[in-house]
DSSP file (Angstrom, degrees, kcal/mol; ACC not computed):
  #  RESIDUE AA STRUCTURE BP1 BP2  ACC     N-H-->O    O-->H-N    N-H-->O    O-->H-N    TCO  KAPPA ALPHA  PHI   PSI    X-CA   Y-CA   Z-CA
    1    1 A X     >        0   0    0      0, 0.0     4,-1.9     0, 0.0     3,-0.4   0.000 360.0 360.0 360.0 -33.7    6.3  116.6   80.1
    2    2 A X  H  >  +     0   0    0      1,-0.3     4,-2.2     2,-0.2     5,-0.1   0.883 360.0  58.6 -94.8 -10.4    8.9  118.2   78.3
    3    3 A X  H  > S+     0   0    0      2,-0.2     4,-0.6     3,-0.2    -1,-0.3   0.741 102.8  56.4 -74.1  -5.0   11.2  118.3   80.9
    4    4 A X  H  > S+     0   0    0     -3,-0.4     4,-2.7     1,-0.2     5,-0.2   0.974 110.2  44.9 -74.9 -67.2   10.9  114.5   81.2
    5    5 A X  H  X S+     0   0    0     -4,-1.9     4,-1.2     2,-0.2    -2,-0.2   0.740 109.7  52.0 -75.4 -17.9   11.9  114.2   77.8
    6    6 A X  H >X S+     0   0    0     -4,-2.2     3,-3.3    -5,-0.2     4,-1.2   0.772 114.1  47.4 -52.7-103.7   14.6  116.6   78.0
    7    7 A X  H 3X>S+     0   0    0     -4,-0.6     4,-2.9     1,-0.3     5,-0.8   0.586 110.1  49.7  38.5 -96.0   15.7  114.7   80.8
    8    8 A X  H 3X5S+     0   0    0     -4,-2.7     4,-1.1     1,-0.2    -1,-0.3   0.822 102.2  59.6 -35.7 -44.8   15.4  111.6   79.2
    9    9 A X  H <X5S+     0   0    0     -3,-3.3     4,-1.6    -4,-1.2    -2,-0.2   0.927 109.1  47.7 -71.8 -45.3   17.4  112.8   76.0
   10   10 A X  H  X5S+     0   0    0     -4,-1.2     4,-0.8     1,-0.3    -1,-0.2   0.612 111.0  53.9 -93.8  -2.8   20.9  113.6   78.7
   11   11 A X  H  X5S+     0   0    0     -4,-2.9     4,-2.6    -5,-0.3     5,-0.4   0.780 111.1  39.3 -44.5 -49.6   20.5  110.3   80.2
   12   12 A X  H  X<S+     0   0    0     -4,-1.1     4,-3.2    -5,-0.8     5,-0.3   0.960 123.2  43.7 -68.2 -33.4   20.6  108.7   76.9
   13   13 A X  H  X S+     0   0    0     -4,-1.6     4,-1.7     2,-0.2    -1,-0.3   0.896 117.1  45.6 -79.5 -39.4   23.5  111.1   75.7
   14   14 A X  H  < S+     0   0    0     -4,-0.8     4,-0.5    -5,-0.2    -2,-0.2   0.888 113.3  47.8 -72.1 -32.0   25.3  110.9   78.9
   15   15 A X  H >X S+     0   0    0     -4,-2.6     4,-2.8     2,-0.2     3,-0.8   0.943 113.3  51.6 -67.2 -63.2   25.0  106.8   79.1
   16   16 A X  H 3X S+     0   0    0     -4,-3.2     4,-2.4    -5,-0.4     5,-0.4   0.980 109.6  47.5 -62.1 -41.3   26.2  106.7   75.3
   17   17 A X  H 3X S+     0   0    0     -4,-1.7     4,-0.9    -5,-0.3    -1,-0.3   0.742 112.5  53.3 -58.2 -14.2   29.4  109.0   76.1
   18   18 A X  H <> S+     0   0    0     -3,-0.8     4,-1.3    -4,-0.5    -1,-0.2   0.883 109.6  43.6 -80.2 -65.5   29.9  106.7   78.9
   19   19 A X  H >X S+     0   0    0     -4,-2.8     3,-1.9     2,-0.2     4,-1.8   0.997 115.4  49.2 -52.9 -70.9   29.8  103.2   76.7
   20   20 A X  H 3X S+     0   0    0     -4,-2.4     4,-1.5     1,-0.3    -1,-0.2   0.967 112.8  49.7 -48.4 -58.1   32.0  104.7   74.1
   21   21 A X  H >< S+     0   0    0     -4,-0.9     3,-1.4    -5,-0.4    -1,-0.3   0.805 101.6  60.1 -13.9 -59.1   34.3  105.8   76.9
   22   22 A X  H << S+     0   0    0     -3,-1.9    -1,-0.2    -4,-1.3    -2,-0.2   0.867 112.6  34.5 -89.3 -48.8   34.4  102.7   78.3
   23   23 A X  H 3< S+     0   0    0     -4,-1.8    -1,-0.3     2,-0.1     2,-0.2   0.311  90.1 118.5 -93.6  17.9   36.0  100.8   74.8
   24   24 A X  S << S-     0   0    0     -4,-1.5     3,-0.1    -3,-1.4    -4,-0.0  -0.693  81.3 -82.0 -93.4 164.8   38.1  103.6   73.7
   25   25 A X        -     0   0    0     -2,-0.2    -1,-0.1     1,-0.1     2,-0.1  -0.079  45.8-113.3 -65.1 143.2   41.6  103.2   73.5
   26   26 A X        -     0   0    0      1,-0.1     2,-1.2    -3,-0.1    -1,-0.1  -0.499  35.8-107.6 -79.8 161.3   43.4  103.6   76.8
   27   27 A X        +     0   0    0     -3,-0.1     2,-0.2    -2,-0.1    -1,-0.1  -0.554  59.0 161.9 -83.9  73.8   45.8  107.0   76.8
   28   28 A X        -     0   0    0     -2,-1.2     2,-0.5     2,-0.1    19,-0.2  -0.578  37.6-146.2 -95.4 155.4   49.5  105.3   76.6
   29   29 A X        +     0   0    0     -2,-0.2     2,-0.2    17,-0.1    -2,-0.0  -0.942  46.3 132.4-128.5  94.0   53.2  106.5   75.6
   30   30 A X        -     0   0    0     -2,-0.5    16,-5.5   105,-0.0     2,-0.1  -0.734  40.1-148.3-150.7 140.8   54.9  103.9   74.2
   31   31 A X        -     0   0    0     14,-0.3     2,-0.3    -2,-0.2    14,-0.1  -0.426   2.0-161.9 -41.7 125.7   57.0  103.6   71.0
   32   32 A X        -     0   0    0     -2,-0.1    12,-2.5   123,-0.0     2,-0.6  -0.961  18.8-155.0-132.4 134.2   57.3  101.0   68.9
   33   33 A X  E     -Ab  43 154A   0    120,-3.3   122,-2.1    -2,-0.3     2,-1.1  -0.755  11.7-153.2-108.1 127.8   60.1  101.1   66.7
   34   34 A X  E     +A   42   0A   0      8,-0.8     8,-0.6    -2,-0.6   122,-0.1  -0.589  30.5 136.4 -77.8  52.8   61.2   99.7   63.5
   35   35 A X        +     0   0    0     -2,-1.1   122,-4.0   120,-0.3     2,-0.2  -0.113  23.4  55.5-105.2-179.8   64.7   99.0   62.3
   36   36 A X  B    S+d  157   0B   0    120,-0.2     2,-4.1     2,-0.1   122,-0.2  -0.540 101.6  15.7  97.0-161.5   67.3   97.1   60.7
   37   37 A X  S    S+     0   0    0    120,-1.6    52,-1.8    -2,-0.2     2,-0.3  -0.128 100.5 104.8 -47.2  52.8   67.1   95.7   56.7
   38   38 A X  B    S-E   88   0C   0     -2,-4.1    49,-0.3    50,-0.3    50,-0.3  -0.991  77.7-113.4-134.3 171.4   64.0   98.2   55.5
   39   39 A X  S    S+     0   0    0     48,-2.3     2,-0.3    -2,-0.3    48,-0.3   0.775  99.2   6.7 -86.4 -18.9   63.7  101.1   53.6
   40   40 A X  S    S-     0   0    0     46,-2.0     2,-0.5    -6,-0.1    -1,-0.2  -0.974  76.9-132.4-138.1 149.5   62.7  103.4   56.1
   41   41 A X        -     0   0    0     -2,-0.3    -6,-0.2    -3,-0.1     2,-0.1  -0.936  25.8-143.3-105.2 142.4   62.6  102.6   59.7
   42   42 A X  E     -A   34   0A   0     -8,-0.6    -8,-0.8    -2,-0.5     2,-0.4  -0.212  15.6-156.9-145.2 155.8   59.4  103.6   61.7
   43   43 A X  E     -A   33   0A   0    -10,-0.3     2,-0.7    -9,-0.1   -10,-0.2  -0.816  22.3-162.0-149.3  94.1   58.5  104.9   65.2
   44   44 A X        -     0   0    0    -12,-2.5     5,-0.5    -2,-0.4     4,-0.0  -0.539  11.4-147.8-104.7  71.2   54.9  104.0   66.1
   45   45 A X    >>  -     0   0    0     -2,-0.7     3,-4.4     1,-0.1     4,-0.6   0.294  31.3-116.8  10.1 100.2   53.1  105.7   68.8
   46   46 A X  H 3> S+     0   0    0    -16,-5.5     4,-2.0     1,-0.2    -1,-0.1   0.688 119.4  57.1 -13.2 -47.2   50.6  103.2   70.4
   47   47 A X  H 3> S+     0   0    0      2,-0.2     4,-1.1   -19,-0.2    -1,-0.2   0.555  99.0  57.4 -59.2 -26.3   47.9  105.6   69.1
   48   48 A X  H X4 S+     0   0    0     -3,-4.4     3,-4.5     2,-0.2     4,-0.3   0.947 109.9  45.0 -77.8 -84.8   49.3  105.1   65.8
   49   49 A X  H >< S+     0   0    0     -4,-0.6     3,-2.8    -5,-0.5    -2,-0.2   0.716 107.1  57.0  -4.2 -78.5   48.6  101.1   66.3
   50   50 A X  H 3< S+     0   0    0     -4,-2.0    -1,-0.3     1,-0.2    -2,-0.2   0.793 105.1  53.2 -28.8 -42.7   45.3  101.6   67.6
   51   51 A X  T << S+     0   0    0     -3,-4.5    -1,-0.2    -4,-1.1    -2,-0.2   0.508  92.5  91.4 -74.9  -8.8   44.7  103.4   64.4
   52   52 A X  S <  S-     0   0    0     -3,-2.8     2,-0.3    -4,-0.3    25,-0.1   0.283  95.6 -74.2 -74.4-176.3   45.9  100.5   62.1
   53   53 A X        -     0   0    0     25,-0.1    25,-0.2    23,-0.0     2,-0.2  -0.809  56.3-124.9 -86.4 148.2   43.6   97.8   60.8
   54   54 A X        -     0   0    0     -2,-0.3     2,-0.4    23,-0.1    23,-0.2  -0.685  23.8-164.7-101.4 131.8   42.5   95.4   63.4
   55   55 A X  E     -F   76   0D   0     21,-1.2    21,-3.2    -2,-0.2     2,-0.5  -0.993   8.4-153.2-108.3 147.7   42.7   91.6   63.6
   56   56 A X  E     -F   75   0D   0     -2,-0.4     2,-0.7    19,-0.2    19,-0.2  -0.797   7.9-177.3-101.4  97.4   41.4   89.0   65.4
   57   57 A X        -     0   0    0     17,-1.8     3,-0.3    -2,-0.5     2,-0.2  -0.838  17.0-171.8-117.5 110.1   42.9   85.7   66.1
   58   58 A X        +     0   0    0     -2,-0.7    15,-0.2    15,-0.2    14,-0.0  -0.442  55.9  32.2 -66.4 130.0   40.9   83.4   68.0
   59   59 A X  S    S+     0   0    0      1,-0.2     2,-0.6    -2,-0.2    -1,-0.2   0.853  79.1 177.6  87.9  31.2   41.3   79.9   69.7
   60   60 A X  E     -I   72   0E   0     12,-1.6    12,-1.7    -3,-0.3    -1,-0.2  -0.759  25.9-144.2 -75.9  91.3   44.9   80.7   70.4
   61   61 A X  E     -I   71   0E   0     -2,-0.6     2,-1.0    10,-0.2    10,-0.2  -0.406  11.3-174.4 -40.0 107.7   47.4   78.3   72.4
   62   62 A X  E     -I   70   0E   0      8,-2.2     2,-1.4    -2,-0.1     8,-0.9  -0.922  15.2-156.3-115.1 126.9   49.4   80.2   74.2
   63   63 A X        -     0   0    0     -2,-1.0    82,-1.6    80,-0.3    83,-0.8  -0.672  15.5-154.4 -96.8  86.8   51.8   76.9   75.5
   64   64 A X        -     0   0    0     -2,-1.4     5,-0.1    81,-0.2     3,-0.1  -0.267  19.8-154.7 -33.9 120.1   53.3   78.3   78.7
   65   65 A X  S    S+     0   0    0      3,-0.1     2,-0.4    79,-0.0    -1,-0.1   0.612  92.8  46.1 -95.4   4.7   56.8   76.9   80.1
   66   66 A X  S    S-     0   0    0      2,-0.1    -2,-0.1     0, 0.0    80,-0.1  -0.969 120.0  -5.1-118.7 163.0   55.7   78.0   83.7
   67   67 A X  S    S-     0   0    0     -2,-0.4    -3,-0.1    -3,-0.1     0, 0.0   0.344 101.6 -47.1  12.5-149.3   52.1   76.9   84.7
   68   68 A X        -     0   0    0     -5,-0.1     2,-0.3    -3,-0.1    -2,-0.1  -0.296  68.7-116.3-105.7 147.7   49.0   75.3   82.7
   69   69 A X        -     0   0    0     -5,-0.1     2,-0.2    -6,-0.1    -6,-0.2  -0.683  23.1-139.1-102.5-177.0   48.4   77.1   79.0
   70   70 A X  E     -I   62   0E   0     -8,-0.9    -8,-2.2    -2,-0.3     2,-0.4  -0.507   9.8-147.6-166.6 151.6   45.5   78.9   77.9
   71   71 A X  E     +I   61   0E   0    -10,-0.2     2,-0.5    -2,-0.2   -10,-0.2  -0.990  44.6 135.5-129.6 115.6   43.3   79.2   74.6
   72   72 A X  E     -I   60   0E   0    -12,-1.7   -12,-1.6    -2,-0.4     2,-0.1  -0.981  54.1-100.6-160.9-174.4   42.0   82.7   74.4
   73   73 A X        -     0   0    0     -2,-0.5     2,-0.4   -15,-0.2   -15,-0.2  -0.582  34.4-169.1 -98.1 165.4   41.7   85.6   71.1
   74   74 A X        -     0   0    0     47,-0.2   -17,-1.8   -17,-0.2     2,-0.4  -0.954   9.1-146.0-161.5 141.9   44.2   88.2   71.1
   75   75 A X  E     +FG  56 120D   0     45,-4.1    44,-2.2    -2,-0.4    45,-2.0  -0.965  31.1  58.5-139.2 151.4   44.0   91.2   68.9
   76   76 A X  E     +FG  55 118D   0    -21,-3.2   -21,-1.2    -2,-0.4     2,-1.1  -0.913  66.1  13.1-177.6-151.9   45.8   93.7   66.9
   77   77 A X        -     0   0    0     40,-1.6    40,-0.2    -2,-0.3   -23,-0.1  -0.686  58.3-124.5 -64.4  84.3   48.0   94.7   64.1
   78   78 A X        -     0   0    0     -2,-1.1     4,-0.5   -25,-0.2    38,-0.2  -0.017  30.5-143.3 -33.6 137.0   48.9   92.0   61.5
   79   79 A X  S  > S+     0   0    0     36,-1.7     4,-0.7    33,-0.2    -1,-0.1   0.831 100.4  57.3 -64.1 -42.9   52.7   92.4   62.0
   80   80 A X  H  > S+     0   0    0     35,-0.3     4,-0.9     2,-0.2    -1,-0.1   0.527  98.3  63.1 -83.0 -10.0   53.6   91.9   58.4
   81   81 A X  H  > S+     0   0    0      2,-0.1     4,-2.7     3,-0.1    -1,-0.2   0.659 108.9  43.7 -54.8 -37.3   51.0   95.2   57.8
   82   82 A X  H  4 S+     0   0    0     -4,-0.5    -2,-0.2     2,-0.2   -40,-0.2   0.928 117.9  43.5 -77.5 -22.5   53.7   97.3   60.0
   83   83 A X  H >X>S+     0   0    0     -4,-0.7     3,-3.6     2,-0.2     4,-1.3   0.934 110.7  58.9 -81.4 -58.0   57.0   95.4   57.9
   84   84 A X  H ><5S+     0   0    0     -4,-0.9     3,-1.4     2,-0.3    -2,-0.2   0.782 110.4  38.7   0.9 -82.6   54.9   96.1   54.7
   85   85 A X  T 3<5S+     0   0    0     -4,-2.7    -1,-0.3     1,-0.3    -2,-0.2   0.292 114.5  58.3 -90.2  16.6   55.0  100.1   55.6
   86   86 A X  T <45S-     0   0    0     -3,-3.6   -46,-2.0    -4,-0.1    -2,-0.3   0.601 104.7-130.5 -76.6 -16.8   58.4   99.6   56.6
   87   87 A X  T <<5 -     0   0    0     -3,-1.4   -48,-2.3    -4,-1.3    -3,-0.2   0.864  32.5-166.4  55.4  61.6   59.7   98.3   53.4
   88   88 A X  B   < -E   38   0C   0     -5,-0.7   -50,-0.3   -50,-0.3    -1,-0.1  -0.252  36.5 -90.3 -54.3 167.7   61.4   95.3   55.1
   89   89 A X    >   -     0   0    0    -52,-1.8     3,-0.9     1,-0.2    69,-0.1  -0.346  37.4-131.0 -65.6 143.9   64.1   93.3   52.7
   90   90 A X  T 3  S+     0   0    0      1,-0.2     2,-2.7    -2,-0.1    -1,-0.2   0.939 103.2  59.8 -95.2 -64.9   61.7   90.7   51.1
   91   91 A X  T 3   +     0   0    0     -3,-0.1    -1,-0.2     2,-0.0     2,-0.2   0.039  69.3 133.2 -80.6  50.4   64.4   88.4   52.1
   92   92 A X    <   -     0   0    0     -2,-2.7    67,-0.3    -3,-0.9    17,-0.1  -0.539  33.3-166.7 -73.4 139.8   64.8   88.7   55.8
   93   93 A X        +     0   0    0     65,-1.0    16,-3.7     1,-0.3    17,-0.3   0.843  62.9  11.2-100.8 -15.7   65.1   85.6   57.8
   94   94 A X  E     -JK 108 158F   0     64,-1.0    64,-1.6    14,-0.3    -1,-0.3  -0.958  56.2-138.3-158.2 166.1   64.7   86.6   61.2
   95   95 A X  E     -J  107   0F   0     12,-1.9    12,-1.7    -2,-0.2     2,-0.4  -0.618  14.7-142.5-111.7 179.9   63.7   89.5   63.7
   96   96 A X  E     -J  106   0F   0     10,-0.2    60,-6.2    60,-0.2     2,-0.4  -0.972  22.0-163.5-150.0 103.8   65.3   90.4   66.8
   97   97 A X  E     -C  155   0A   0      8,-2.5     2,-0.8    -2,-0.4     8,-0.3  -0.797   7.6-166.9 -97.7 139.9   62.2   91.3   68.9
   98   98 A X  E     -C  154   0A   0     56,-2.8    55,-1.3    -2,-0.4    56,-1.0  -0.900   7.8-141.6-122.2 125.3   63.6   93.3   71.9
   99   99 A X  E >   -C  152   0A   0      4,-2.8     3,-1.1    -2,-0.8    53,-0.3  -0.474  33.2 -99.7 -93.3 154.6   61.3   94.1   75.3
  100  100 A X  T 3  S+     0   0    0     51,-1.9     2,-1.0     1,-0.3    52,-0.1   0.934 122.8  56.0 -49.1 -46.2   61.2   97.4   77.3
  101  101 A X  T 3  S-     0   0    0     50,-0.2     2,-0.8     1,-0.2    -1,-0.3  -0.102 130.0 -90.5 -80.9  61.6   63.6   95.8   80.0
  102  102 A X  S <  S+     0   0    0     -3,-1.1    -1,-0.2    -2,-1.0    -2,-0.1  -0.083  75.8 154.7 109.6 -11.8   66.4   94.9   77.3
  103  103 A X        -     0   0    0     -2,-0.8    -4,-2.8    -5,-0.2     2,-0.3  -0.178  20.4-176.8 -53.6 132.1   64.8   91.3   76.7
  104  104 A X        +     0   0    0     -6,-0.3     2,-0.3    -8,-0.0    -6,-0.2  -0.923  11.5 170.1-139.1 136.9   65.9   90.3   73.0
  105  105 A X        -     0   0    0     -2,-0.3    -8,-2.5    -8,-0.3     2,-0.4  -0.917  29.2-139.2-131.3 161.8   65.0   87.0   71.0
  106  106 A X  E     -J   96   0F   0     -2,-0.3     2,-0.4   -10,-0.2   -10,-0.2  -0.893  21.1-174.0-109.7 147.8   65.6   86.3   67.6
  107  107 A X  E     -J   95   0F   0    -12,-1.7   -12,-1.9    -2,-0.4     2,-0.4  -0.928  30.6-118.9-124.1 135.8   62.1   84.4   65.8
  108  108 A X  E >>  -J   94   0F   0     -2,-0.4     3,-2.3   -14,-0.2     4,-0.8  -0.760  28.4-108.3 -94.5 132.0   62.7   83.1   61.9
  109  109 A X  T 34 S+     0   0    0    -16,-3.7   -15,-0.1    -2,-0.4    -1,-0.1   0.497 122.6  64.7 -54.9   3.8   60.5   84.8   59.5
  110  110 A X  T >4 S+     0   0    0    -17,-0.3     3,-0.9     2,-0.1    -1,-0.3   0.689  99.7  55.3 -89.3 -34.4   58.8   81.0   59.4
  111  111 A X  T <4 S+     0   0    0     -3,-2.3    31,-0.4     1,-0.2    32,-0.2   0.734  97.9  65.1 -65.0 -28.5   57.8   81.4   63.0
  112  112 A X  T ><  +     0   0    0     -4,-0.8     3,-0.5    30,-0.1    -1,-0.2   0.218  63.1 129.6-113.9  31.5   56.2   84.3   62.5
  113  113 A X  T <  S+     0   0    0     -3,-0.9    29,-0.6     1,-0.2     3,-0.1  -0.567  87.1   9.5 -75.0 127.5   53.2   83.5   60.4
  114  114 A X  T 3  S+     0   0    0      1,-0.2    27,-0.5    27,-0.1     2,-0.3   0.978  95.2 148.1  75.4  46.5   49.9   84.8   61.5
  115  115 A X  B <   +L  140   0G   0     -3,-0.5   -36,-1.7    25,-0.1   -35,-0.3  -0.841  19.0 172.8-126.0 154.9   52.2   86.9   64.3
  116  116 A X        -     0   0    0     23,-1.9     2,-0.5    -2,-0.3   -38,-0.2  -0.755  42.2-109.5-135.5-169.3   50.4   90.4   65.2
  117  117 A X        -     0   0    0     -2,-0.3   -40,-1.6   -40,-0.2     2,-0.3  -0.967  46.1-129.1-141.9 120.6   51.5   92.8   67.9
  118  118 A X  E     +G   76   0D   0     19,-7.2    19,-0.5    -2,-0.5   -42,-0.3  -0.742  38.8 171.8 -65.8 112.0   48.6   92.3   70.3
  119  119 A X  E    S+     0   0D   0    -44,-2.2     7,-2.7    -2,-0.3     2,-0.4   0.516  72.7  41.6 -65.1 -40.4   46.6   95.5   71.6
  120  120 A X  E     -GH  75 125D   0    -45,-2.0   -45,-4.1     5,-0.3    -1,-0.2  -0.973  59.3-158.3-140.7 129.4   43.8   93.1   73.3
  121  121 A X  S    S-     0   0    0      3,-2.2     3,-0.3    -2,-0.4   -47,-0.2  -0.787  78.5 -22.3-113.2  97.3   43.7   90.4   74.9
  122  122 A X  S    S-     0   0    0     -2,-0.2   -48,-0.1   -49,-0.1    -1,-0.1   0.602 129.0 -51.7  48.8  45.3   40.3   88.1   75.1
  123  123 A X  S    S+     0   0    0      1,-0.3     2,-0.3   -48,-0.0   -49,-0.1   0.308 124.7 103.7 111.0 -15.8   38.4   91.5   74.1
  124  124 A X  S    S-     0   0    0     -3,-0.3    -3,-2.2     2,-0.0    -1,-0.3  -0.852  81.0-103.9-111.2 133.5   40.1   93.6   77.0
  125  125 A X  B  >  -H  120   0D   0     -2,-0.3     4,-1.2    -5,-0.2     3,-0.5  -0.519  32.5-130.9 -45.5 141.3   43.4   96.4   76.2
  126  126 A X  T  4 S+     0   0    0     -7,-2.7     7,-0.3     9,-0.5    -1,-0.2  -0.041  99.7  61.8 -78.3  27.0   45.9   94.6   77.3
  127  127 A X  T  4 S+     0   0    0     -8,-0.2    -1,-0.2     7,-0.1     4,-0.2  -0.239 111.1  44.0-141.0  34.1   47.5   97.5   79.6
  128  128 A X  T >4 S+     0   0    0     -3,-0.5     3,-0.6     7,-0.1    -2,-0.2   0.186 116.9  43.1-110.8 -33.4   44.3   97.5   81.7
  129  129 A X  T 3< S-     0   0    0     -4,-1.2     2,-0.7     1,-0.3    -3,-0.2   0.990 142.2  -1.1 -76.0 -65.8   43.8   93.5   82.0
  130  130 A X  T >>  -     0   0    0      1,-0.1     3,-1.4     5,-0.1     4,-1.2  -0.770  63.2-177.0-138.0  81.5   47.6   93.1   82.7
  131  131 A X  T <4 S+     0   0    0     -2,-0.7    -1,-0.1    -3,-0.6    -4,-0.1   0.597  80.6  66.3 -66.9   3.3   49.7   96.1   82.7
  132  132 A X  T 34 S+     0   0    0     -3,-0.1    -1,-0.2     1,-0.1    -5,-0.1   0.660 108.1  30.7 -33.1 -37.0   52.5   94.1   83.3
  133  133 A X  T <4 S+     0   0    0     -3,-1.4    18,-2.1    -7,-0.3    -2,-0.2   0.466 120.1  98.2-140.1 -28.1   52.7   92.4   80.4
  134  134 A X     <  +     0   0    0     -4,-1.2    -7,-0.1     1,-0.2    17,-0.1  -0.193  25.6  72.7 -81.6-176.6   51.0   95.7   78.2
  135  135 A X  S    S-     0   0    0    -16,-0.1    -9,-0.5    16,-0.1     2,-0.2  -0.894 116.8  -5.2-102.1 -34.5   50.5   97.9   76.7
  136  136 A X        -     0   0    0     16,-0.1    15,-0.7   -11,-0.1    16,-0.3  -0.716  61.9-175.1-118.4-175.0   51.4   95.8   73.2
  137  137 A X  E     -M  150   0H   0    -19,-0.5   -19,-7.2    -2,-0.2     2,-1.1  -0.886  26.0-117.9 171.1 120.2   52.7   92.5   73.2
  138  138 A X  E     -M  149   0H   0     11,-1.6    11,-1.1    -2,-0.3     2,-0.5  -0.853  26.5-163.1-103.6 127.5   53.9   90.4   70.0
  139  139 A X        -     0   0    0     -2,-1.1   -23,-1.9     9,-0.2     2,-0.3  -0.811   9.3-172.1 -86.1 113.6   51.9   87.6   69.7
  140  140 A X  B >   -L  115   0G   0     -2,-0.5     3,-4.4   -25,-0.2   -25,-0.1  -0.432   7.6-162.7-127.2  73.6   53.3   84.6   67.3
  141  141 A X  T 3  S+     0   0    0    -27,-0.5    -1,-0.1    -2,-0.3   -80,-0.1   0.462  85.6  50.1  24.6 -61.0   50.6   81.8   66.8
  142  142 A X  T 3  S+     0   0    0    -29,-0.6    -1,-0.3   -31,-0.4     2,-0.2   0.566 107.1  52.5 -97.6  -8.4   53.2   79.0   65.5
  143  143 A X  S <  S-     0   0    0     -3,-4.4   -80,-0.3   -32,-0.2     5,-0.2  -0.875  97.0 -85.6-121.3 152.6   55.9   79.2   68.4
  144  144 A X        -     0   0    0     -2,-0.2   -80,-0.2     1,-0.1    -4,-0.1  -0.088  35.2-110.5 -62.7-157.3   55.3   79.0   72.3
  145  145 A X  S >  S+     0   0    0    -82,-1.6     3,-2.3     1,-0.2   -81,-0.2   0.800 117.4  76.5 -95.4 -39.6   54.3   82.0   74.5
  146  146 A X  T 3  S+     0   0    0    -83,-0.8    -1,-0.2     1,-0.3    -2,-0.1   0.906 107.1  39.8 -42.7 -39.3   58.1   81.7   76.1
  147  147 A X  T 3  S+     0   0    0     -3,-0.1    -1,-0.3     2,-0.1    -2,-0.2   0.839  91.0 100.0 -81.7 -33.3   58.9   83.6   72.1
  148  148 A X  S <  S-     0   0    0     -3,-2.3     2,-0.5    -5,-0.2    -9,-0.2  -0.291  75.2-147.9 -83.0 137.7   56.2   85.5   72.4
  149  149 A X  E     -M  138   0H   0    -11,-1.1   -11,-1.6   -51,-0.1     3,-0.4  -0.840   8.6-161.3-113.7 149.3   57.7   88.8   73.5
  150  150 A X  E    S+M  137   0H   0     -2,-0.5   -13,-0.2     1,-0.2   -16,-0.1  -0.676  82.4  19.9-130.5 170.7   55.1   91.5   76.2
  151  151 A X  S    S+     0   0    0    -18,-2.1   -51,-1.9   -15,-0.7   -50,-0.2   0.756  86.7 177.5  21.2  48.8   56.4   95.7   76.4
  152  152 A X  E     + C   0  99A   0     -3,-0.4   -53,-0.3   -16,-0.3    -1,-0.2  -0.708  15.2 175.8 -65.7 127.0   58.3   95.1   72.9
  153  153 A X  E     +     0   0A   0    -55,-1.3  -120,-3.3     1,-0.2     2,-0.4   0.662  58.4  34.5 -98.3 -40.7   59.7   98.6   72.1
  154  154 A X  E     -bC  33  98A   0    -56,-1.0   -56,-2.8  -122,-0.2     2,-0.4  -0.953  50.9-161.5-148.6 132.8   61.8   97.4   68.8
  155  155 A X  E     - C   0  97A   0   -122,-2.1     2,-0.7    -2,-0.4  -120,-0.3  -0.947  18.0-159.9-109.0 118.9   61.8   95.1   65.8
  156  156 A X        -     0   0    0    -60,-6.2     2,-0.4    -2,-0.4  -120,-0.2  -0.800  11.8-132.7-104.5 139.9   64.9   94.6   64.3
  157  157 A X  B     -d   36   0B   0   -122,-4.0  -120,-1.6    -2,-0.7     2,-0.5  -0.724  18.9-162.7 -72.8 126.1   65.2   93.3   60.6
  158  158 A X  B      K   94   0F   0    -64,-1.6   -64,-1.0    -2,-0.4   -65,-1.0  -0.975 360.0 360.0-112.4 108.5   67.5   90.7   60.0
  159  159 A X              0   0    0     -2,-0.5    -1,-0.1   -67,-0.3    -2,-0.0   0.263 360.0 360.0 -68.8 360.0   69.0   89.4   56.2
């Protein structure tokens, strides 16, 4: 009998270390970096991200210019938490979001309401559903997905 329930006990302890596994953050290096018009400029370790307060924005259009768009939740890091503990210029008008492979747009600080930098996408890290496209990804609500920028390494601040 008591080996059963010993037993029993390192299922249930091996099964929970298993679950938790399963939703912890996956082990990435990437940098995301912070410059331009703020008072100090920042270099944020994914892990650092992960560690941030979380949001969740649900019931999301992302309006594709190549094939059909999609409604799905995307979560992360309020963006304007990360300008916040940069001390952007309260009067910046635009970023210059910049992708791993050199890709650069500039987005007007009206565009980017309700904009995160995405971790997850419909519940999944996005650098196990689509490493492609991961490991962070800014997401911006109010503009199509074509703006939306995937592997962004740097935000520059704009006056």
């Amino acid at each position: 009998m008591k080996n059963r329930i010993n037993l029993l006990f390192l299922i249930l302890v091996l099964t929970g270390i298993l679950l938790s596994a399963c939703g912890s953050a996956p082990k990435v290096e990437w940098n995301l970096k912070i410059t331009g018009a703020v008072e100090k400029s920042l270099d944020l370790r994914f892990q650092d991200l992960v560690k941030l307060p979380q949001i969740e924005l649900n019931d999301i259009l992302m309006n594709k210019s190549v094939g059909e768009d999609e409604v799905g939740s995307w979560s992360g890091v309020m963006l304007g938490e990360i300008l916040d503990q940069a001390g952007a210029a309260a009067d910046f008008t635009t970023i210059t979001a910049i992708a791993s492979d050199g890709y650069a747009i500039e987005i007007t600080k009206d565009e980017l309401k309700d904009a995160i930098i995405a971790l997850k996408q419909n519940g999944e890290w996005i650098q196990k559903s689509d490493p492609g496209h991961g490991p962070i990804r800014l997401v911006c609500p109010q503009t199509p997905a074509n703006r939306w920028v995937f592997q962004l390494t740097e935000i520059q601040i704009n006056q």
